[in-house]
C-alpha positions in Angstrom: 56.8 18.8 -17.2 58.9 19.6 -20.2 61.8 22.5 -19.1 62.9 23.0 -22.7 63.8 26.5 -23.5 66.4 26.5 -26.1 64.4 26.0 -29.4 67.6 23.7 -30.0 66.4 21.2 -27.7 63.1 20.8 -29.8 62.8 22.5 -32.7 66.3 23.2 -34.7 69.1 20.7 -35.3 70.0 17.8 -36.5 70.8 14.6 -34.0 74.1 14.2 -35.5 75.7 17.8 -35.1 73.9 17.8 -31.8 75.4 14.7 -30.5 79.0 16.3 -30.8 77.9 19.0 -28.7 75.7 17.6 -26.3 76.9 17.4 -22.9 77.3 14.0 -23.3 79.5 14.5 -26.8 81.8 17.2 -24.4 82.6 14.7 -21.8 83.1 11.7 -24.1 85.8 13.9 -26.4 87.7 15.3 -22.9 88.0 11.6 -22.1 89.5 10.6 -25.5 92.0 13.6 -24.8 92.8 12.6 -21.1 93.0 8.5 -22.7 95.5 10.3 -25.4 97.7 11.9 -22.7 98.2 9.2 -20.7 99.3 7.1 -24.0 101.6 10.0 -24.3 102.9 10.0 -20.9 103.8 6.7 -21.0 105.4 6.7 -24.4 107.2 9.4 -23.0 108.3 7.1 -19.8 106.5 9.3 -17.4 104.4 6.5 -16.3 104.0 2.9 -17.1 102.1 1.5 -20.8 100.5 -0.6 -18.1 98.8 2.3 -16.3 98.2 4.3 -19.5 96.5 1.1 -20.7 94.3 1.1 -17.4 93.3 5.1 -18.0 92.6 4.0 -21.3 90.4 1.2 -20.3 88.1 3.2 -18.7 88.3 5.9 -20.4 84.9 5.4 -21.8 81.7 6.8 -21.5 80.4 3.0 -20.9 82.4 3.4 -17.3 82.3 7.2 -17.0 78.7 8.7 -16.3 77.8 12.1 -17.1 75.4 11.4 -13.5 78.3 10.6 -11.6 80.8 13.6 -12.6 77.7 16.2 -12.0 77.5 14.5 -8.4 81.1 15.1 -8.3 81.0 18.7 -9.5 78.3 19.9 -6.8 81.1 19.1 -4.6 84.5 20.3 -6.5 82.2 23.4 -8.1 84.8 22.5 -11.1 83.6 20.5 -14.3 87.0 19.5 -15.4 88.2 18.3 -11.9 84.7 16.5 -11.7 85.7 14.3 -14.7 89.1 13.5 -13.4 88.0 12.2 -10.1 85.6 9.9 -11.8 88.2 8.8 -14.3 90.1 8.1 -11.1 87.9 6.2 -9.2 87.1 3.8 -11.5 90.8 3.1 -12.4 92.6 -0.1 -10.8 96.0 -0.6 -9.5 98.4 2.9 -9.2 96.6 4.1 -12.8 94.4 6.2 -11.2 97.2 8.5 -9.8 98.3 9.4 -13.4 95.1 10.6 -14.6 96.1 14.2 -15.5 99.2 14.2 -14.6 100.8 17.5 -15.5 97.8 19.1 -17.7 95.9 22.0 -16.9 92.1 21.4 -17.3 92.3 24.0 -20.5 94.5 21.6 -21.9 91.7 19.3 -21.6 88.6 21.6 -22.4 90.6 23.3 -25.3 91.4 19.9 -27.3 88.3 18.4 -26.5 86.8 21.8 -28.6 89.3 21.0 -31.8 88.0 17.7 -31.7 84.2 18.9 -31.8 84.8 21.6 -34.3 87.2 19.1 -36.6 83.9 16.4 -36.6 81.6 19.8 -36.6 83.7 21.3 -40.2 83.2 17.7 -41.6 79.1 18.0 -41.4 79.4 21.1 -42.8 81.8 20.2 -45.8 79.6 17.5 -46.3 77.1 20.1 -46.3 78.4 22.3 -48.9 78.6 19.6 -51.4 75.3 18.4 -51.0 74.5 21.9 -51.7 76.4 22.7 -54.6 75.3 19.7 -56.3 72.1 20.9 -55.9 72.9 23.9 -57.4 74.8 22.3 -60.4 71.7 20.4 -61.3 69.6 23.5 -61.0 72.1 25.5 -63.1 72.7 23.0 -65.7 68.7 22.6 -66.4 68.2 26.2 -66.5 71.3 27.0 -68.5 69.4 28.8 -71.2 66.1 29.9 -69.2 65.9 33.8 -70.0 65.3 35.8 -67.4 65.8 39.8 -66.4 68.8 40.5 -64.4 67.8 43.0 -61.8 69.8 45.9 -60.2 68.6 48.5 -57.6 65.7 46.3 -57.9 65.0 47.6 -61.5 65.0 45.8 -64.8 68.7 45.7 -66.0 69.2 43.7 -69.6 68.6 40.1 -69.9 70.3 36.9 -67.7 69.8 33.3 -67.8 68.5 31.6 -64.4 71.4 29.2 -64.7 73.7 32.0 -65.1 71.9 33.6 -61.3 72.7 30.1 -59.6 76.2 29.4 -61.5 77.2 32.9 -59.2 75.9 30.6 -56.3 78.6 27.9 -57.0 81.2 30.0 -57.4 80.5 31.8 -54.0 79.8 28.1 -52.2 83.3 26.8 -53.9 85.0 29.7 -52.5 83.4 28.7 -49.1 84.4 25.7 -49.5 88.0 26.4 -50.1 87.8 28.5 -46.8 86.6 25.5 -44.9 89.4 23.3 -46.0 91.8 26.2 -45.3 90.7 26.4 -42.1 91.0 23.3 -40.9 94.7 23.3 -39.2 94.4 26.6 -37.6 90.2 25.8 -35.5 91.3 22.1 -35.1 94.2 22.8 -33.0 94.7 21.9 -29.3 97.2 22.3 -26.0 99.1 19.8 -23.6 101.0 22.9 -21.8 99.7 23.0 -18.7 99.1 26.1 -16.7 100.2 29.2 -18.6 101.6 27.4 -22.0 105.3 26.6 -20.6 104.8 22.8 -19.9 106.9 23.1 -16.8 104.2 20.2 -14.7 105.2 18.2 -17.7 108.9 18.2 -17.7 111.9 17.8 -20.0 109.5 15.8 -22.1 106.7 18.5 -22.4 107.5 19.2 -26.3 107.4 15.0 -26.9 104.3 14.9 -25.4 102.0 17.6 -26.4 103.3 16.2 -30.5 102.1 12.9 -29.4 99.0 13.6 -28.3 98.1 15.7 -31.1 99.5 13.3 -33.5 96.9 10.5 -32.2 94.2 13.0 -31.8 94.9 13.8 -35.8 94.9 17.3 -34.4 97.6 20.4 -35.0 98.9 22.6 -31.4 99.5 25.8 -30.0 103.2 26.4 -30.4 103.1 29.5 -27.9 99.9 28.6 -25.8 98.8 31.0 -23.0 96.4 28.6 -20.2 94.3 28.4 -23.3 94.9 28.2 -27.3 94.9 31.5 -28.8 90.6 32.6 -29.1 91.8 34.3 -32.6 91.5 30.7 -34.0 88.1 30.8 -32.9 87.3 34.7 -34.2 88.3 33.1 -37.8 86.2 30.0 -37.3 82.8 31.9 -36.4 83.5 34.4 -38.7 83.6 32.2 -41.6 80.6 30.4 -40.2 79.1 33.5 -40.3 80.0 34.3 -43.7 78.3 31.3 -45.1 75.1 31.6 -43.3 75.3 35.0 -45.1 75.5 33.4 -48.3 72.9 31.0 -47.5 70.7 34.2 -46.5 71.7 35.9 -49.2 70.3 32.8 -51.6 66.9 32.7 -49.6 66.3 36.1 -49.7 66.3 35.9 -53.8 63.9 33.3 -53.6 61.3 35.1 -51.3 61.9 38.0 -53.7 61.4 36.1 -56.7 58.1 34.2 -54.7 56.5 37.9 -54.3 52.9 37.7 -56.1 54.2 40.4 -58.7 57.3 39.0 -59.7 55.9 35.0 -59.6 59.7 34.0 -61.2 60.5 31.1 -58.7 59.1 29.4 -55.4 59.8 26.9 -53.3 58.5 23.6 -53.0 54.8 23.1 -51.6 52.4 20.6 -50.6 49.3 21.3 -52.5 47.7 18.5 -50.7 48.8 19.1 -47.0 50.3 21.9 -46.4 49.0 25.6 -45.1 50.1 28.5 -45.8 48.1 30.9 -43.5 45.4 29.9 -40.8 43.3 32.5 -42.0 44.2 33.6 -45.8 43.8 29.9 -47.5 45.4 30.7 -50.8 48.5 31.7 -49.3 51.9 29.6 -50.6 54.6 31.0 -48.2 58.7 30.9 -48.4 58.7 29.8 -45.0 61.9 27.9 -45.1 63.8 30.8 -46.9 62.4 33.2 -44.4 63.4 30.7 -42.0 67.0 30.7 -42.9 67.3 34.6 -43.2 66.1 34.8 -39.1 68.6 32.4 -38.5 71.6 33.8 -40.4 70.6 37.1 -38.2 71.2 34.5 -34.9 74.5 33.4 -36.4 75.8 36.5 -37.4 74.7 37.8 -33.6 77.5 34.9 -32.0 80.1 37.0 -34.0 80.8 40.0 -31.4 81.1 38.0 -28.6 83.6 35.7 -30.1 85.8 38.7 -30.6 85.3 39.7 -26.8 86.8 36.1 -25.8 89.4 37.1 -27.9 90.5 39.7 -25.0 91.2 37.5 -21.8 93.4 38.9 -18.8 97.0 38.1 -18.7 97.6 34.4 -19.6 94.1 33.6 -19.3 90.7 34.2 -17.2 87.3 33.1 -17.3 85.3 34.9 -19.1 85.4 33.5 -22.1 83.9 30.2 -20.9 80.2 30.9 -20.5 80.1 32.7 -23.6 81.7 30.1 -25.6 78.9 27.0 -24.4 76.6 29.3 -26.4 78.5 30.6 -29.4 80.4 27.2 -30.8 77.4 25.1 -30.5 75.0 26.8 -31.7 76.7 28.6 -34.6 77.7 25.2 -35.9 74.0 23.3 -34.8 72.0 26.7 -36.8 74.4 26.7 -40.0 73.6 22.7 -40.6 70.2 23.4 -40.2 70.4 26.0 -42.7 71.9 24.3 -44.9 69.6 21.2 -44.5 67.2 23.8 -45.3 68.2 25.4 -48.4 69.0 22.4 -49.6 65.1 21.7 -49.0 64.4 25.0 -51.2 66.4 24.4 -54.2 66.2 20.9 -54.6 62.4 21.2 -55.0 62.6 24.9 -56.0 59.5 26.0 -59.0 60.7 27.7 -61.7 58.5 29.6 -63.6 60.3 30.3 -66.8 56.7 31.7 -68.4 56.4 34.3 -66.3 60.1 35.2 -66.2 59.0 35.6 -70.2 56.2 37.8 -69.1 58.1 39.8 -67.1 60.5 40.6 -69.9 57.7 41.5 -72.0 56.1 44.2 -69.8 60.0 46.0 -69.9 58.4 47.1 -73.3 61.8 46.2 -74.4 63.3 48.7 -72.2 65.8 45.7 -70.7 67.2 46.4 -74.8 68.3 49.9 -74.0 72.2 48.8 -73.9 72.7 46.7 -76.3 70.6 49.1 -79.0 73.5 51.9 -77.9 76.2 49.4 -78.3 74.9 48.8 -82.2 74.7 52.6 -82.4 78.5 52.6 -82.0 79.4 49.7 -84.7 77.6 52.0 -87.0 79.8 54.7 -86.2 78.1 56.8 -83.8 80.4 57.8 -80.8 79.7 56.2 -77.8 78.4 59.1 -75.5 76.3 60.3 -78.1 74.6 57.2 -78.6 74.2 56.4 -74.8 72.3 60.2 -75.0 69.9 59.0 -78.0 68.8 55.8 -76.4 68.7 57.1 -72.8 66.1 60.1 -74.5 64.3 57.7 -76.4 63.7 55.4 -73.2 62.7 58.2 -71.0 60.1 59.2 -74.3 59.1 55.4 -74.0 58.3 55.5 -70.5 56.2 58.6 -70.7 54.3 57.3 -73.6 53.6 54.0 -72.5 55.1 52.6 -75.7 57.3 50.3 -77.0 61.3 51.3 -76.9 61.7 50.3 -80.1 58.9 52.3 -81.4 60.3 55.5 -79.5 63.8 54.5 -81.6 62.0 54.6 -85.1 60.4 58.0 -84.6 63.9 59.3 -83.8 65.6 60.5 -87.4 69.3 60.1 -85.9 68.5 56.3 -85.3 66.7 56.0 -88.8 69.3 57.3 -90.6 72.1 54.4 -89.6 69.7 51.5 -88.3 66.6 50.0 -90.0 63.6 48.8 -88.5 64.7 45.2 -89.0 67.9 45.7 -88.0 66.6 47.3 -84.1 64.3 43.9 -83.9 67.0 41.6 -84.4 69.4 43.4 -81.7 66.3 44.3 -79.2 65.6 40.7 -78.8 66.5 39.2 -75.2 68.1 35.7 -76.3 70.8 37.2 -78.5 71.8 39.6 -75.2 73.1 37.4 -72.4 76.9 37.4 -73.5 78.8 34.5 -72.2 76.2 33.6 -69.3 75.4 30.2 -70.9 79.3 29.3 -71.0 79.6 30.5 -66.9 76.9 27.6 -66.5 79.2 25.3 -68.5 82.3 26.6 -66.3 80.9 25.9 -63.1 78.8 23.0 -63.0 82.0 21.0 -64.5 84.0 23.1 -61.7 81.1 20.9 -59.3 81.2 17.9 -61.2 85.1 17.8 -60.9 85.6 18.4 -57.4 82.5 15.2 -56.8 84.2 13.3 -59.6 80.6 12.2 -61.0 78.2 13.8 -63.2 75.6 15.9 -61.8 
C-alpha cells in the first residue's frame, strides 16, 4: 500500500532538486561536513592525517546506510548522534574516536543546510536563465505586435506585447541579481560547538572552523549562537518568495489574457490529446498558469514561519527544527517546479496578435484619448484645458456609441486648431507606443549579454 501523502512525493518536483533534499541527500551532505572536520582537525594537529584519512574513508554513503543510522536513532532518540555512531563503527584503528570531536550536532546540521541551499540556488539560477531566455525570444519576436496596455483593468493607450514581457526581464534580472547577492550570506555554515565559543575545539577553534569552510567552498558565522543566525534563512525564503511572486504574477496575465473575451494570448495545447474539461469538451484551460499561482500561495505560506524560527530561546532551542524540514525543502522543490512550469507556458505560449487588433478596434479609438490632448497642446491649447475637451468628448463618445474621433470633429474648439486629417494620423495606435520598441532592444541584449549568445 502506497503511504504517500505529501503531493511532493508523487506529483511535484523535479528528481534533481529532490535528491538534495531527500533524506538520503541530508545524511550524505552531514557526512561530507563531519569528513571536512576531521581533515580540519588533523591539519590543525588535533588528530592524526592518518585517522582523518580513515573518517574520510568511510565517510560515504556507500559504507553509511540511511537503515542503519535510523536503527541507531530508535535507540539514541537523536538523528545527529545516530549518524556519528555509525560513522564510528565502521571506522578502523583509533579513527573512530575522532569522529566529532569538538562539534556540536548544529555545527553539523547547520552546514550540511548551506550546502543544500548553495547546490539548491544553483538549480534555480540555472532556472532563471532558462527563463529569461525564454522571455528574450518572446520579446524580440513580438517587438512591434500592438497591443492595449491595460490599467484598473481598463483600456489605457496602446503597448507592444514585447514591450509587456521586456518588463518581465527586467524584473527576472533583478531576481537574478538577488540570487547572486545572496549567495555568501544563505550558504554559510558553523564549526563552534555548543553555544558559538569553540571552547570543545580549543586554541585552534578559529583555524578550524576557516578550514572547513574553505573546503566546503562555504562562508561562516563569525558570532554563531548553537546555530547560524535564522535571519540568513528569513532573507533566503523571502526572496524565494519574492520570485514565485513574480512567476505568479506572469501566470496570472496569461489566464487573464486566455479569458474567452479578451482571446490576446494562451498557453500551449494539445489539440490532439489533451482535455480541457470532462464534461464541457471545447474547453482549452491555463492549467499550468493556474497551477503556478496555487503554488506561489504555498510558497509565500513558508514565509511566516521562517520569521518565528528567527526567535529561538537564549543561544538556541528547538523549535525551529520541525518547522524548518518543511519550509527549506519545499520552498526550494515548489519554486523549481514553477519555474519548470512557466517556462512550459511561454516557450509554447499563442499569441494572438489579430485579436489584440480587434480589441483595439472596439476602444472606438478611445485608447487615443491622450495622445489627441497632447496635440491639442502643440497647437497651443493649455494643457488642462485640452485634457477637459478630450475627457468631454470621450465621455460624449461613450454615450453615443460613436467613434472618439467623430465626437472630436463635432466639437468647434477642436475644429478650429486640428483638421480631420490631422486627428487620423495622431489617433492611430502604431504611432503611440513611445520608446516601447527600444525597451525590447534594451533588454533582450541586457539577456543576450549576460548568456554571451544570441537569443
Amino acid at each position: 500500500m502506497d503511504s504517500s501523502i505529501c503531493p511532493l512525493d508523487y506529483r511535484y518536483g523535479r528528481d534533481e532538486m529532490k535528491a538534495i533534499f531527500s533524506e538520503k541527500g541530508r545524511i550524505e551532505y552531514q557526512i561530507k561536513v563531519e569528513a571536512a572536520l576531521a581533515k580540519a582537525q588533523a591539519s590543525a594537529g588535533t588528530i592524526s592525517k592518518k585517522d582523518a584519512e580513515e573518517i574520510e574513508r568511510v565517510a560515504t554513503s556507500d559504507i553509511i546506510k540511511v537503515a542503519r543510522i535510523k536503527e541507531i536513532e530508535k535507540e539514541t532518540n537523536h538523528d545527529l548522534m545516530a549518524l556519528v555512531k555509525a560513522i564510528t563503527e565502521q571506522c578502523g584503528g583509533d579513527a573512530g574516536k575522532y569522529v566529532h570531536l569538538g562539534a556540536s550536532s548544529n555545527d553539523i546540521i547547520d552546514t550540511a543546510t548551506a550546502l543544500q541551499i548553495k547546490d539548491a540556488l544553483e538549480i534555480i539560477h540555472d532556472d532563471v536563465d532558462a527563463l529569461l531566455c525564454t522571455f528574450a525570444k518572446i520579446a524580440k519576436r513580438e517587438r512591434d505586435t500592438l497591443q492595449v496596455g491595460r490599467t484598473h483593468a481598463q483600456f489605457a493607450i496602446p503597448i507592444t506585447f514585447g514591450f509587456k514581457i521586456a518588463g518581465y526581464i527586467a524584473e527576472m534580472l533583478r531576481h537574478k541579481e538577488r540570487l547572486f547577492e545572496i549567495i555568501p550570506r544563505a550558504c554559510a555554515g558553523k564549526i563552534a560547538g555548543a553555544v558559538g565559543t569553540g571552547a570543545a575545539l580549543g586554541k585552534n577553534f578559529s583555524a578550524i572552523q576557516i578550514h572547513v569552510m574553505q573546503e566546503l567552498c562555504l562562508t561562516y558565522e563569525p558570532a554563531a549562537t548553537q546555530v547560524v543566525g535564522r535571519d540568513r534563512y528569513t532573507e533566503l525564503i523571502c526572496l524565494l518568495a519574492n520570485i514565485a511572486t513574480s512567476l505568479e504574477r506572469y501566470a496570472v496575465e496569461v489566464r487573464n489574457l486566455q479569458r474567452s473575451e479578451i482571446g490576446e494570448a494562451s498557453e500551449p495545447f494539445d489539440i490532439e490529446k489533451q482535455v480541457g474539461s470532462s464534461t464541457m469538451a471545447q474547453k482549452k484551460n491555463p492549467i499550468n498558469s493556474e497551477n503556478i499561482t496555487g503554488l506561489a500561495r504555498i510558497v509565500r505560506g513558508f514565509v511566516i514561519p521562517t520569521f518565528e524560527n528567527q526567535v529561538l530561546w537564549h543561544e538556541r532551542d528547538l523549535s525551529n527544527s520541525s518547522a524548518e524540514r518543511f519550509t527549506l525543502p519545499h520552498t526550494f522543490v515548489l519554486l523549481d517546479e514553477m519555474f519548470i512550469r512557466m517556462d512550459r507556458v511561454f516557450s509554447g505560449l499563442e499569441v494572438h496578435a489579430d485579436k489584440m487588433l480587434r480589441n483595439i478596434g472596439t476602444s472606438r479609438g478611445l485608447i487615443m484619448a491622450e495622445p489627441v490632448m497632447m496635440k491639442l497642446t502643440e497647437k497651443g491649447v493649455g494643457r488642462q484645458e485640452a485634457h477637459e475637451i478630450v475627457r468631454k468628448a470621450s465621455m460624449t463618445a461613450i454615450e453615443k456609441g460613436i467613434d472618439l474621433k467623430d465626437a472630436l470633429l463635432e466639437r468647434d474648439d477642436v475644429k478650429s486648431v486640428m483638421s480631420e486629417k490631422e486627428i487620423v494620423s495622431v489617433m492611430d495606435p502604431a504611432n503611440y507606443t513611445g520608446a516601447a520598441k527600444e525597451i525590447v532592444d534594451k533588454m533582450v541584449s541586457a539577456v543576450e549579454e549576460m548568456l554571451e549568445r544570441k537569443v
